[in-house]
PDB file as gemmi writes it, atoms N, CA and C in Angstrom:
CRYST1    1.000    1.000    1.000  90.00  90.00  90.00 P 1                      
ATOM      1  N   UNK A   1      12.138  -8.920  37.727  1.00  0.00           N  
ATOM      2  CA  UNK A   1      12.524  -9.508  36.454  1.00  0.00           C  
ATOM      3  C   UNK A   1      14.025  -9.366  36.249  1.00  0.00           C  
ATOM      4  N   UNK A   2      14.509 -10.111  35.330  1.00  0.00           N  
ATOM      5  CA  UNK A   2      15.723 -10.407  35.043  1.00  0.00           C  
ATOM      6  C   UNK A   2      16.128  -9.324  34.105  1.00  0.00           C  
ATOM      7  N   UNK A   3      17.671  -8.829  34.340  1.00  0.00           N  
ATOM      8  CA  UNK A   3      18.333  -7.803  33.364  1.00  0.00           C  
ATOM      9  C   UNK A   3      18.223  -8.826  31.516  1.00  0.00           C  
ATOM     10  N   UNK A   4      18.669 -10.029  31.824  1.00  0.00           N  
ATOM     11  CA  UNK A   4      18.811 -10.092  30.593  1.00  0.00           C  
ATOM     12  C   UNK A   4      17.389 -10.617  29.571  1.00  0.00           C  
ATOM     13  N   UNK A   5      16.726 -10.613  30.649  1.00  0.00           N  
ATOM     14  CA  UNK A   5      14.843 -10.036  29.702  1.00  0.00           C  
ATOM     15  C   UNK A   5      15.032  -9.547  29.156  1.00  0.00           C  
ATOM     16  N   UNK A   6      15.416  -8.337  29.945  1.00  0.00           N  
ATOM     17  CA  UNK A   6      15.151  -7.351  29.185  1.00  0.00           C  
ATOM     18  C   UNK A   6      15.805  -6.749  27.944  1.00  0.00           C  
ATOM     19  N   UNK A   7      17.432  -7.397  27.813  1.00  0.00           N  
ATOM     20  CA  UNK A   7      17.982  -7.369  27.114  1.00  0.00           C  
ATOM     21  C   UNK A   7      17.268  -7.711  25.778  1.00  0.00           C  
ATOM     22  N   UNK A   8      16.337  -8.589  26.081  1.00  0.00           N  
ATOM     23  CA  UNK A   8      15.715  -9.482  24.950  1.00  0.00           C  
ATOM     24  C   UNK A   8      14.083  -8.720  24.113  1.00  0.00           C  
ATOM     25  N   UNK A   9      13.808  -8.218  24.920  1.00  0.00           N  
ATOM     26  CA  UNK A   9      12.519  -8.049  25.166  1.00  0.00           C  
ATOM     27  C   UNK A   9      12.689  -6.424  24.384  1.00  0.00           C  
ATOM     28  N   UNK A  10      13.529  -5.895  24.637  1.00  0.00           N  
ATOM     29  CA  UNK A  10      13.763  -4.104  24.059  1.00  0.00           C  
ATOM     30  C   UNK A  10      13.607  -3.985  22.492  1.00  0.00           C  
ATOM     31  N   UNK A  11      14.612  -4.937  22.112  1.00  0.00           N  
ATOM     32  CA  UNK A  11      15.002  -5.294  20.942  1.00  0.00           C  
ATOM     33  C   UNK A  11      13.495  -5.747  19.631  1.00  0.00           C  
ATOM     34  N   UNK A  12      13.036  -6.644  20.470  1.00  0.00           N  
ATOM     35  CA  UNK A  12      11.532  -7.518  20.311  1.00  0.00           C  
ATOM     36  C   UNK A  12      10.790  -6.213  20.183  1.00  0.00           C  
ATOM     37  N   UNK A  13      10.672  -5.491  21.172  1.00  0.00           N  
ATOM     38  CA  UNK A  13       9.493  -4.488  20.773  1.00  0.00           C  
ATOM     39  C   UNK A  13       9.553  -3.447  19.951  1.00  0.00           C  
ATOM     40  N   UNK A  14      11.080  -2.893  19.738  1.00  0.00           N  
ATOM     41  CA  UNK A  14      11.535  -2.350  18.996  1.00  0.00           C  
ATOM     42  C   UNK A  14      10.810  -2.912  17.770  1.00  0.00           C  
ATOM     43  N   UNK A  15      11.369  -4.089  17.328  1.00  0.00           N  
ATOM     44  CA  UNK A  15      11.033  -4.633  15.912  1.00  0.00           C  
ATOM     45  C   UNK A  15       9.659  -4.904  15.879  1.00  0.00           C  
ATOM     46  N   UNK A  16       8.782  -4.854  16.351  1.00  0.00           N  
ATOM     47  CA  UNK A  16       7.404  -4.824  16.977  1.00  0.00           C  
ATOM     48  C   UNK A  16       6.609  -3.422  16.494  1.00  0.00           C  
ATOM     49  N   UNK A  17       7.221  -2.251  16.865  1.00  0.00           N  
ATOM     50  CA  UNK A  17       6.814  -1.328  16.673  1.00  0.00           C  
ATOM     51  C   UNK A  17       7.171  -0.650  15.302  1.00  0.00           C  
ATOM     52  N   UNK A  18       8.193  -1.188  14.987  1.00  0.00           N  
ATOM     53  CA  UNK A  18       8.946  -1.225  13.729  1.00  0.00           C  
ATOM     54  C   UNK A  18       7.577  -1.451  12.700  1.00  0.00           C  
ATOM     55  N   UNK A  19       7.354  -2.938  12.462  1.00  0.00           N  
ATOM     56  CA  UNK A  19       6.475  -3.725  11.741  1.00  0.00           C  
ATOM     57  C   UNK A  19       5.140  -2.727  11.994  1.00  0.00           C  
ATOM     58  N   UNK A  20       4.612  -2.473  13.457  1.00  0.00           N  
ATOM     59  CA  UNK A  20       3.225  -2.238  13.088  1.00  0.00           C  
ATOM     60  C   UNK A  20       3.281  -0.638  12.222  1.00  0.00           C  
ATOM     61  N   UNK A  21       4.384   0.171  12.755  1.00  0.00           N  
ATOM     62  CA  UNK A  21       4.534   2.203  12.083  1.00  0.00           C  
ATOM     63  C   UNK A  21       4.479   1.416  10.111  1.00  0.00           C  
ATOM     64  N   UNK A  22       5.437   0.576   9.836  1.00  0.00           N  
ATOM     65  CA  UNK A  22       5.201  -0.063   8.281  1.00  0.00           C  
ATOM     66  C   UNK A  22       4.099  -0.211   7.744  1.00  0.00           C  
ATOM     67  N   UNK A  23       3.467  -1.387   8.627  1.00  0.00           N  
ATOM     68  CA  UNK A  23       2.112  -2.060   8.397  1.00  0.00           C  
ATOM     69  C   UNK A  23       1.068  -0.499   7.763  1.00  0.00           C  
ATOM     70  N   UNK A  24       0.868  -0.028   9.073  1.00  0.00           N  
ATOM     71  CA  UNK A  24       0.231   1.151   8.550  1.00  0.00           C  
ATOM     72  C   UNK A  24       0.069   2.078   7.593  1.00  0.00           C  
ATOM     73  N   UNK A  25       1.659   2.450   7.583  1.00  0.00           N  
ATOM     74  CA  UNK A  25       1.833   3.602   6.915  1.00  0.00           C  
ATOM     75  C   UNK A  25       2.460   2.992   5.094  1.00  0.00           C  
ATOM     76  N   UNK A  26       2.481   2.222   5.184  1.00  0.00           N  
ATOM     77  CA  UNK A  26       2.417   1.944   3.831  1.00  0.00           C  
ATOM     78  C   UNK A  26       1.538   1.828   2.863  1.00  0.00           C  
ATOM     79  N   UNK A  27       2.001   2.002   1.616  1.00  0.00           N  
ATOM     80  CA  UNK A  27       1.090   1.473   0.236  1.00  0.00           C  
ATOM     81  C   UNK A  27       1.163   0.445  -0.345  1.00  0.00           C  
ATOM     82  N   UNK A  28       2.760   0.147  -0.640  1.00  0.00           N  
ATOM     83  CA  UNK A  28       2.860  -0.799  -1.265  1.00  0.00           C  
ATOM     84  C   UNK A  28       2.515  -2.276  -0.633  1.00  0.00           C  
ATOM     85  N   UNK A  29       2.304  -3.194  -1.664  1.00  0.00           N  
ATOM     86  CA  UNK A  29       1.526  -5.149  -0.830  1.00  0.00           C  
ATOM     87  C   UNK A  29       3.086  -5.044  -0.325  1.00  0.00           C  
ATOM     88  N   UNK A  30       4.042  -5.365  -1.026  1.00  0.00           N  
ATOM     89  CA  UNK A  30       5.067  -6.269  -0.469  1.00  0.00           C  
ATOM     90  C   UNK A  30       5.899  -5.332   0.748  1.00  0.00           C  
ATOM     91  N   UNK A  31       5.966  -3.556   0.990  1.00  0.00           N  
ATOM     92  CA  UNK A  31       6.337  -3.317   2.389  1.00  0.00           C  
ATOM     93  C   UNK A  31       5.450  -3.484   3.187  1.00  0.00           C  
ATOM     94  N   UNK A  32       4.059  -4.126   3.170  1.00  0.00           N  
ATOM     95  CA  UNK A  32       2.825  -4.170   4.472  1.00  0.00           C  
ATOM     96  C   UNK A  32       3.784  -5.585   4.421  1.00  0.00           C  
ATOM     97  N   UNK A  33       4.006  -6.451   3.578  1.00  0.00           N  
ATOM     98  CA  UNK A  33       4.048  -8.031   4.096  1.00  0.00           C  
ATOM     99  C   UNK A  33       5.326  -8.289   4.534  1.00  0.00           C  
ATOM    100  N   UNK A  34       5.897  -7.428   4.182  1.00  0.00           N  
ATOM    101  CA  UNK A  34       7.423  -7.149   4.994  1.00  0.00           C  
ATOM    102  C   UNK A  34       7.273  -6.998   6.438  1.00  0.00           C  
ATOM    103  N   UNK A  35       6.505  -5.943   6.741  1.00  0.00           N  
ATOM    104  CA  UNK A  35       6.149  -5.583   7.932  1.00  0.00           C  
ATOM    105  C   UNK A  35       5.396  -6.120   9.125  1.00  0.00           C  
ATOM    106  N   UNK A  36       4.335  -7.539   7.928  1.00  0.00           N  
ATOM    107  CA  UNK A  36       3.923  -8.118   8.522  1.00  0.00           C  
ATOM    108  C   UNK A  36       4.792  -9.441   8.963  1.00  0.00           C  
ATOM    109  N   UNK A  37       5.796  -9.677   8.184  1.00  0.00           N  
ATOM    110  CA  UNK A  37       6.645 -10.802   8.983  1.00  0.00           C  
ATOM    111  C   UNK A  37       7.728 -10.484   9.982  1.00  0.00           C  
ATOM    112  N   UNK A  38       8.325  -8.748  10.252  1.00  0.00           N  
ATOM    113  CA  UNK A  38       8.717  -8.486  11.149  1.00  0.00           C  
ATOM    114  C   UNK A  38       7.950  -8.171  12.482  1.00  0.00           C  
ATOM    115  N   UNK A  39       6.644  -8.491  12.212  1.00  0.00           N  
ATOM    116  CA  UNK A  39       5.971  -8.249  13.479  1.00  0.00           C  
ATOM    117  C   UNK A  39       5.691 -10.123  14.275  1.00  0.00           C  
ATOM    118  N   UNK A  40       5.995 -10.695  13.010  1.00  0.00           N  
ATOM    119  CA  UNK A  40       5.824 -12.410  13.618  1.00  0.00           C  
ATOM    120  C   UNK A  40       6.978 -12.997  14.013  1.00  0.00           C  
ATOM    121  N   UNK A  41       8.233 -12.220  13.570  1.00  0.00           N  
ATOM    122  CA  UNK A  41       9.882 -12.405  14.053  1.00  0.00           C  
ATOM    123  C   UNK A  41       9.503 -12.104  15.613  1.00  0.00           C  
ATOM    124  N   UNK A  42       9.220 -10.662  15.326  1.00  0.00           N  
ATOM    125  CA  UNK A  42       9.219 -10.168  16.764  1.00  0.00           C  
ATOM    126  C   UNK A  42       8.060 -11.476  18.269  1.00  0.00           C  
ATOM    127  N   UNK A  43       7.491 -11.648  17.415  1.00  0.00           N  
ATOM    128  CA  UNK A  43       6.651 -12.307  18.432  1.00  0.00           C  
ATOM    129  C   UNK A  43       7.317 -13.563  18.597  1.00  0.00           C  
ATOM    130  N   UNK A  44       7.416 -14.234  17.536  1.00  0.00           N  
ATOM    131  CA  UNK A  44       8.661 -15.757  18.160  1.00  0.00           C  
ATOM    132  C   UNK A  44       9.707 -15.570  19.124  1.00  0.00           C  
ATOM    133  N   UNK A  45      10.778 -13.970  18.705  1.00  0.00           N  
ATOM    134  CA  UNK A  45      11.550 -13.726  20.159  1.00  0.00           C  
ATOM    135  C   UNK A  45      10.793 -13.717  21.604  1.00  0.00           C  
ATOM    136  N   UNK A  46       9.913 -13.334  21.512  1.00  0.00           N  
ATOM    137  CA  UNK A  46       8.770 -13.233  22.778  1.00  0.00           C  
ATOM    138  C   UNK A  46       8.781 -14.573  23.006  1.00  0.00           C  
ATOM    139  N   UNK A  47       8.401 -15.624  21.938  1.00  0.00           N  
ATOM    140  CA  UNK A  47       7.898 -16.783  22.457  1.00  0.00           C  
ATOM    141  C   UNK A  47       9.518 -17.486  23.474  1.00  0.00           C  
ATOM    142  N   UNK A  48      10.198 -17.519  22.513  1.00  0.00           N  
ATOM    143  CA  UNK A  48      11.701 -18.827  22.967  1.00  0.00           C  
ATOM    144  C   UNK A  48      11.941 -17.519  24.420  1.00  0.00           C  
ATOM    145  N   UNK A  49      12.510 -16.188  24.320  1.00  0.00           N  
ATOM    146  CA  UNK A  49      12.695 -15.373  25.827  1.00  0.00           C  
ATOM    147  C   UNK A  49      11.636 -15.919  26.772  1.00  0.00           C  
ATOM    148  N   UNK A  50      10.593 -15.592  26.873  1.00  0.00           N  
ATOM    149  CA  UNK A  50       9.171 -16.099  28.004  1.00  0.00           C  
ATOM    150  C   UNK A  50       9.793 -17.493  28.167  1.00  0.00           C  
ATOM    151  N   UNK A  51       9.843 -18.541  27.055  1.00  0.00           N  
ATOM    152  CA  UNK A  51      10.085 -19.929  27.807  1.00  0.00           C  
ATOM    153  C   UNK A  51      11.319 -20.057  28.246  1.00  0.00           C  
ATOM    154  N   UNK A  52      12.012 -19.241  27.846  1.00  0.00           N  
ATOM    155  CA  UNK A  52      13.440 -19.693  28.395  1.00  0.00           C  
ATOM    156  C   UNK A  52      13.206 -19.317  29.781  1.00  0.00           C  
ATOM    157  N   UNK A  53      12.390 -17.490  30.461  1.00  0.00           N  
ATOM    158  CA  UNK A  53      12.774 -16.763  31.585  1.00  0.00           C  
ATOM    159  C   UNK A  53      11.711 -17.800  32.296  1.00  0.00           C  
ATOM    160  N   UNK A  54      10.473 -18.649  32.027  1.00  0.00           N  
ATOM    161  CA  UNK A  54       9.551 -19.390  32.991  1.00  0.00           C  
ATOM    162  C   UNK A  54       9.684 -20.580  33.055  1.00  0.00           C  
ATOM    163  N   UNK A  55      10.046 -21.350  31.820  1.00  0.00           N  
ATOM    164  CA  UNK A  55      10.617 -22.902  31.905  1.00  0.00           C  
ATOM    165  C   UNK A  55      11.826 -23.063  31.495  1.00  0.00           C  
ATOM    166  N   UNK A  56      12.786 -22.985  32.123  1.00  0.00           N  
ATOM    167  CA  UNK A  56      14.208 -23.124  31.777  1.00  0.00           C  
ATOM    168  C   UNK A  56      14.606 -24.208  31.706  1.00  0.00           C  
ATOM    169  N   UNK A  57      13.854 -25.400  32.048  1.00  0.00           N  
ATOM    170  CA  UNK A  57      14.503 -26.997  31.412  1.00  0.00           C  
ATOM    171  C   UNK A  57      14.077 -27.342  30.104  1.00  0.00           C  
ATOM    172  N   UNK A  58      12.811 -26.498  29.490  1.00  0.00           N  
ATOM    173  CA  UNK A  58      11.722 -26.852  28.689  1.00  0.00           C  
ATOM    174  C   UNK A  58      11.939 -26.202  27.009  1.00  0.00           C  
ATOM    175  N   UNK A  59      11.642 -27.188  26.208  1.00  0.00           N  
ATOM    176  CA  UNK A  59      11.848 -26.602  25.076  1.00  0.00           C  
ATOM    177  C   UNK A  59      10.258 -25.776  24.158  1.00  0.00           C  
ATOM    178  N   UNK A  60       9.431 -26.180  24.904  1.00  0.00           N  
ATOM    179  CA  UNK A  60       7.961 -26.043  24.724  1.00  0.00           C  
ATOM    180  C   UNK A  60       7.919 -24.127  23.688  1.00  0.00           C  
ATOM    181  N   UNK A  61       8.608 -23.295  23.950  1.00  0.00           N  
ATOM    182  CA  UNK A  61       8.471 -22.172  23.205  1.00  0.00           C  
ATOM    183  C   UNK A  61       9.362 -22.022  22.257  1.00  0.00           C  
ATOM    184  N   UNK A  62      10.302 -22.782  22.128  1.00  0.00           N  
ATOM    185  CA  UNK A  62      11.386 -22.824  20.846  1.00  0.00           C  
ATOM    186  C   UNK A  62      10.653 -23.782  19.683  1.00  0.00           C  
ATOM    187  N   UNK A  63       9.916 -24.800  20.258  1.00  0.00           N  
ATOM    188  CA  UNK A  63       9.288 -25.516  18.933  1.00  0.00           C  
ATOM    189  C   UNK A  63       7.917 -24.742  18.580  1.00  0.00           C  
ATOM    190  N   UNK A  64       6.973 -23.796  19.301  1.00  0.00           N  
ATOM    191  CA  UNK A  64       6.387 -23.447  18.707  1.00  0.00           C  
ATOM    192  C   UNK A  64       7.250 -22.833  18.144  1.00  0.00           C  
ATOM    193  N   UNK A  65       7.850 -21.736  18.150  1.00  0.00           N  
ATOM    194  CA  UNK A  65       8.633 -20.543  17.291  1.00  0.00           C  
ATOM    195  C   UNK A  65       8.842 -21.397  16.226  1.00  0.00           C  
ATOM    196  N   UNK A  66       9.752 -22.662  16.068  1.00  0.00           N  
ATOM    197  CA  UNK A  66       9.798 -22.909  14.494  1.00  0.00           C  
ATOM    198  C   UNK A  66       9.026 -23.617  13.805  1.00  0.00           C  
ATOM    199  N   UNK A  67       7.324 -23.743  14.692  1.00  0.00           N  
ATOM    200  CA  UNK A  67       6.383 -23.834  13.752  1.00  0.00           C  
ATOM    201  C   UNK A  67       5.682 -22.955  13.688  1.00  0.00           C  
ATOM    202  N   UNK A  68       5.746 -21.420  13.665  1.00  0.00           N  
ATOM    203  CA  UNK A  68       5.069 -20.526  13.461  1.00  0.00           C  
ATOM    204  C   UNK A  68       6.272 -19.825  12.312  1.00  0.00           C  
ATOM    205  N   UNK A  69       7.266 -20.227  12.670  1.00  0.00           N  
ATOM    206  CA  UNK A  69       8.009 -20.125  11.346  1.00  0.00           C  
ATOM    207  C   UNK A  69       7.588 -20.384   9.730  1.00  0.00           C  
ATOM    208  N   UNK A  70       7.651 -21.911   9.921  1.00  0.00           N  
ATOM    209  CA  UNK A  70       7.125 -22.431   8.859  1.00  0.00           C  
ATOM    210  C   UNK A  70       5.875 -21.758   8.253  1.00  0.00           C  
ATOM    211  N   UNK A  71       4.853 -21.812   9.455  1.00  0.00           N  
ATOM    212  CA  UNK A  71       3.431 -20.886   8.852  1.00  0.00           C  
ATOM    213  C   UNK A  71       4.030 -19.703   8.291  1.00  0.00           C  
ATOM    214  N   UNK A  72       4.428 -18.855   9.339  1.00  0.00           N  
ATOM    215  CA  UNK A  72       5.141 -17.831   8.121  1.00  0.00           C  
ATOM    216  C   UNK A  72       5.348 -18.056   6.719  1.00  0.00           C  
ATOM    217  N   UNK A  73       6.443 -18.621   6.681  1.00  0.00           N  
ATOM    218  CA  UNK A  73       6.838 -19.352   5.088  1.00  0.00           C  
ATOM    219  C   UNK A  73       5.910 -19.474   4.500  1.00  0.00           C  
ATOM    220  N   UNK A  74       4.689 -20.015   4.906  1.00  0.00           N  
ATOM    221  CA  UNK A  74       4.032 -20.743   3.761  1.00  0.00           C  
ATOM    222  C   UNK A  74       3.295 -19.168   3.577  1.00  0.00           C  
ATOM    223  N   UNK A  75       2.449 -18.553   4.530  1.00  0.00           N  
ATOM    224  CA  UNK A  75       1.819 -17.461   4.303  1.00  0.00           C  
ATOM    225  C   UNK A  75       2.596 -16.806   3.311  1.00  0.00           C  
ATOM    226  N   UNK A  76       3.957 -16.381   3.532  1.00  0.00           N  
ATOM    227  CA  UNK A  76       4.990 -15.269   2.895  1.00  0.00           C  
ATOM    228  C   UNK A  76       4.584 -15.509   1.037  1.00  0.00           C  
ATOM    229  N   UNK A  77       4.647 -17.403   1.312  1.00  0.00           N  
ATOM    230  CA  UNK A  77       4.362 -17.652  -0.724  1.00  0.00           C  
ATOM    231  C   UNK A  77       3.711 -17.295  -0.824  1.00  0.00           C  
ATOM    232  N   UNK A  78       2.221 -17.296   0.127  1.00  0.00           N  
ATOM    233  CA  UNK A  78       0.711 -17.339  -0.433  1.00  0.00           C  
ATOM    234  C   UNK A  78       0.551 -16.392  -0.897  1.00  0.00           C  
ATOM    235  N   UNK A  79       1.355 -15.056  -0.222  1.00  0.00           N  
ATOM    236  CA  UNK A  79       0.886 -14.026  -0.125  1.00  0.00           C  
ATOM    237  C   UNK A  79       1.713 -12.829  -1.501  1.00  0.00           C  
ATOM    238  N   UNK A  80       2.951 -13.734  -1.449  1.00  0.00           N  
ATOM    239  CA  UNK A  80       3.425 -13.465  -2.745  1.00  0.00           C  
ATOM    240  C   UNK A  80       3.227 -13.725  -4.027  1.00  0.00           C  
ATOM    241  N   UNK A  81       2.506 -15.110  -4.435  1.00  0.00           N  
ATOM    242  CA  UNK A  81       1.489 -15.499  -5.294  1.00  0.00           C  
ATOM    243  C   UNK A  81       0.524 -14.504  -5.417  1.00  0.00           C  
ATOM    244  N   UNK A  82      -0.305 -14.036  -4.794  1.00  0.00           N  
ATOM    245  CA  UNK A  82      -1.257 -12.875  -4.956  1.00  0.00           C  
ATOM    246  C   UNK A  82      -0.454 -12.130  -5.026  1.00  0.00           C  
ATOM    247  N   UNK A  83       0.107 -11.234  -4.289  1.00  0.00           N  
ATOM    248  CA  UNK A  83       0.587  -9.922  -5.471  1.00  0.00           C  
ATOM    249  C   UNK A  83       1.264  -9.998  -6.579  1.00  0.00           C  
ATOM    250  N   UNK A  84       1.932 -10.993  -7.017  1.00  0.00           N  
ATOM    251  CA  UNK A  84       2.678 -11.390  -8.290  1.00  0.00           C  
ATOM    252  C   UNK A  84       0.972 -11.488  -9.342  1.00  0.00           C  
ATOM    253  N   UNK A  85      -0.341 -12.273  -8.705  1.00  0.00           N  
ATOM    254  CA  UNK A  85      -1.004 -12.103  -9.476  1.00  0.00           C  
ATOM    255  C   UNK A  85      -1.831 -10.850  -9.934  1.00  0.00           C  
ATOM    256  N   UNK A  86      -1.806 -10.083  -9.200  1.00  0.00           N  
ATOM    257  CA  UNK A  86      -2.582  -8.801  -8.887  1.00  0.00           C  
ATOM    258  C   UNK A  86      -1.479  -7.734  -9.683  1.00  0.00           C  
ATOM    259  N   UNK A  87      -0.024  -7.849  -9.900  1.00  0.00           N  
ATOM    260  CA  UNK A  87       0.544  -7.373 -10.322  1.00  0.00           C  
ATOM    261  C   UNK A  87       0.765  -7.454 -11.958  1.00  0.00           C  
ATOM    262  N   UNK A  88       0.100  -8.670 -12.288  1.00  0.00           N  
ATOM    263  CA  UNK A  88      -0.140  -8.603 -13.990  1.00  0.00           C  
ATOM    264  C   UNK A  88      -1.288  -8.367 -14.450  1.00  0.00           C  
ATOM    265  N   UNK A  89      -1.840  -8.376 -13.380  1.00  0.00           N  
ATOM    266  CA  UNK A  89      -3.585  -7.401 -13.639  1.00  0.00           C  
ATOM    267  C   UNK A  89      -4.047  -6.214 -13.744  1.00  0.00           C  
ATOM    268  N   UNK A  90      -3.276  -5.206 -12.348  1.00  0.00           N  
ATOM    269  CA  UNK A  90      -3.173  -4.144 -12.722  1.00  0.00           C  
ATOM    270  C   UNK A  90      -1.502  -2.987 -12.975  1.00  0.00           C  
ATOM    271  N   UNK A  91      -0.755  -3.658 -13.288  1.00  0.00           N  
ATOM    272  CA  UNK A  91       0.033  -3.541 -13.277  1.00  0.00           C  
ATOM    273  C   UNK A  91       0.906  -2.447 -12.244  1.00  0.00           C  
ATOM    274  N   UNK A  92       0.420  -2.536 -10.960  1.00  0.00           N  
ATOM    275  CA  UNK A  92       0.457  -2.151 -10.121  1.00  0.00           C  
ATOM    276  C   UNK A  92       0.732  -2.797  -8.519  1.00  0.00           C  
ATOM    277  N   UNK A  93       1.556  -2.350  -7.376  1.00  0.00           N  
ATOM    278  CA  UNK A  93       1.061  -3.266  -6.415  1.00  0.00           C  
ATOM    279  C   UNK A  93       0.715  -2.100  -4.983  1.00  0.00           C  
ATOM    280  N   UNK A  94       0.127  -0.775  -5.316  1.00  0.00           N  
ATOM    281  CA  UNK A  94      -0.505   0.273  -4.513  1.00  0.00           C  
ATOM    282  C   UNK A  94      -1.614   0.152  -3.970  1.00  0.00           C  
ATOM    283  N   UNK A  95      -1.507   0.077  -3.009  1.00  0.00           N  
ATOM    284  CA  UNK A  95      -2.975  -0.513  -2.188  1.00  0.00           C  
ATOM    285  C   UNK A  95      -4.438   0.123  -2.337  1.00  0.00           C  
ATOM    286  N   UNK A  96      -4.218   1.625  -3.082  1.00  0.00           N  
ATOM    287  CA  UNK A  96      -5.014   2.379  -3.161  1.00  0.00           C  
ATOM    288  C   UNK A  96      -5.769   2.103  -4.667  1.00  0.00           C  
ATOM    289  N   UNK A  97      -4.621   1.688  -5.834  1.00  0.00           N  
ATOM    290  CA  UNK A  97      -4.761   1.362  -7.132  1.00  0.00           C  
ATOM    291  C   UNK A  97      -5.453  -0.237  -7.765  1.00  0.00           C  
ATOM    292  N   UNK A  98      -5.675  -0.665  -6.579  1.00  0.00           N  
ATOM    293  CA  UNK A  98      -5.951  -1.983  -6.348  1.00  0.00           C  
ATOM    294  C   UNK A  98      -7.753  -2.103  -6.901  1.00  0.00           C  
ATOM    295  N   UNK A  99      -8.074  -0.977  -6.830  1.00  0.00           N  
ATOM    296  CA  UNK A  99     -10.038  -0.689  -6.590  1.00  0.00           C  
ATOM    297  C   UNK A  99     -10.311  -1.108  -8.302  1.00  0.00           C  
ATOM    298  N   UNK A 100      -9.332  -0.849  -8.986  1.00  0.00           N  
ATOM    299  CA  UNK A 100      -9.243  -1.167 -10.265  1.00  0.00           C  
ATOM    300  C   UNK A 100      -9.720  -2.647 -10.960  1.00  0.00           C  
ATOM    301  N   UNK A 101      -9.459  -3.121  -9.423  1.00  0.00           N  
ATOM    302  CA  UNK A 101      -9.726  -4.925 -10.110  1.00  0.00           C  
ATOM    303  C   UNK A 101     -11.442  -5.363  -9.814  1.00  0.00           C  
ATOM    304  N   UNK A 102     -12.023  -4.579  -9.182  1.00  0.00           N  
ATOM    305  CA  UNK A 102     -13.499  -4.503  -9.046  1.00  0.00           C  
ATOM    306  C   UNK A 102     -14.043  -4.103 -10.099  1.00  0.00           C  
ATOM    307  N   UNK A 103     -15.648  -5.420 -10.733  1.00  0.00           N  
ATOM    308  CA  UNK A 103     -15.939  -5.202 -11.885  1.00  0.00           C  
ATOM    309  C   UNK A 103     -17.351  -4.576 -11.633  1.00  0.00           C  
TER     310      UNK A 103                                                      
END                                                                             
């Protein structure tokens, strides 16, 4: 493999491992969904590096990346809509404090 993979690829997992130690170890909605869009950053670098290091004439992994972008985006509102709604309900956004909205 190529040095500057790897250049690419360190970084990627870094922010990879980043997102999932967050994902976990958090309470709050909006640092899990933080965490969850640095783990979909990280995977688009994966995507455009892989196509660049296996098809180097080909644009085939740069256009998925900026349509998994977009999904992002749209998820990021969806997902901010719910806790914005969940947040005038229980006036809270603790993942644990959440059991509150069960009737």
């Amino acid at each position: 493999m190529d040095l500057t993979l790897f250049m690419y690829l360190i970084p990627s997992l870094f922010m990879f491992g980043c997102g999932v130690y967050g994902f976990i170890t958090r309470k709050n909605m909006i640092a899990i969904m933080i965490s969850l869009e640095l783990m979909l950053n990280s995977v688009d670098i994966n995507f455009v590096v892989f196509n660049r290091y296996l098809f180097p004439g080909q644009m085939d992994g740069m256009f998925f990346s900026l349509f998994a972008i977009a999904i992002a985006a749209a998820e990021t509102a969806l997902a901010l809509a719910i806790i914005i709604n969940v947040f005038r309900i229980a006036k809270n956004v603790d993942i644990n404090q959440i059991t509150k909205l069960k009737f």
